[in-house]
DOLO-800579 format. One record per residue (C-alpha): x, y, z; residue in one letter. Coordinates in steps of 0.02 Angstrom, whole numbers, plus 50000, padded with zeros to 5 digits. Example, Ala and Ser with C-alpha at 12.3 -4.5 7.8 and 13.67 -1.06 7.14 Angstrom:
# residues 2
506154977550390A/506844994750357S/
***
This chain:
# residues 59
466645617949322X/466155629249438X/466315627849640X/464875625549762X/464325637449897X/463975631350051X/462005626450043X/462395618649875X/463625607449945X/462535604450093X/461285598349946X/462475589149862X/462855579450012X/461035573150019X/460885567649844X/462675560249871X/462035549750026X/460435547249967X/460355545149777X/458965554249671X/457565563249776X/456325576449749X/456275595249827X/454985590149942X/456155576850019X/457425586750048X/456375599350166X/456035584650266X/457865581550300X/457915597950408X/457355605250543X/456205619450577X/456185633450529X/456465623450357X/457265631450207X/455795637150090X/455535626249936X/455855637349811X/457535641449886X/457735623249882X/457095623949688X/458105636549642X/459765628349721X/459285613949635X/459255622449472X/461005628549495X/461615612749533X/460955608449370X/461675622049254X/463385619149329X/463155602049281X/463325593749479X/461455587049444X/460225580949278X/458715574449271X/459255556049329X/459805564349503X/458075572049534X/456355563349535X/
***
């Protein structure tokens, strides 16, 4: 398995206090300027391909 970067693991950190949540949720978890949210997407999806997230993590 493959490590996390930084912003992933700040992700990971949300879904690990949190439990499953959308994209949109997360952006409300930071401050502005907020991280676009297709950055967020597209974080997300890596999460997923190296297998840290699936389908019952997300919303």
């Amino acid at each position: 398995m493959k490590g996390l970067t930084a912003k992933e693991e700040e992700l990971m950190a949300f879904f690990w206090e949190k439990g499953p949540l959308f994209v949109k949720e997360i952006l409300t978890f930071y401050d502005d300027p907020k991280t676009h949210f297709n950055t967020l997407s597209t974080i997300v999806r890596g999460l997923e391909e190296k297998r840290y997230l699936n389908q019952i993590n997300l919303l």
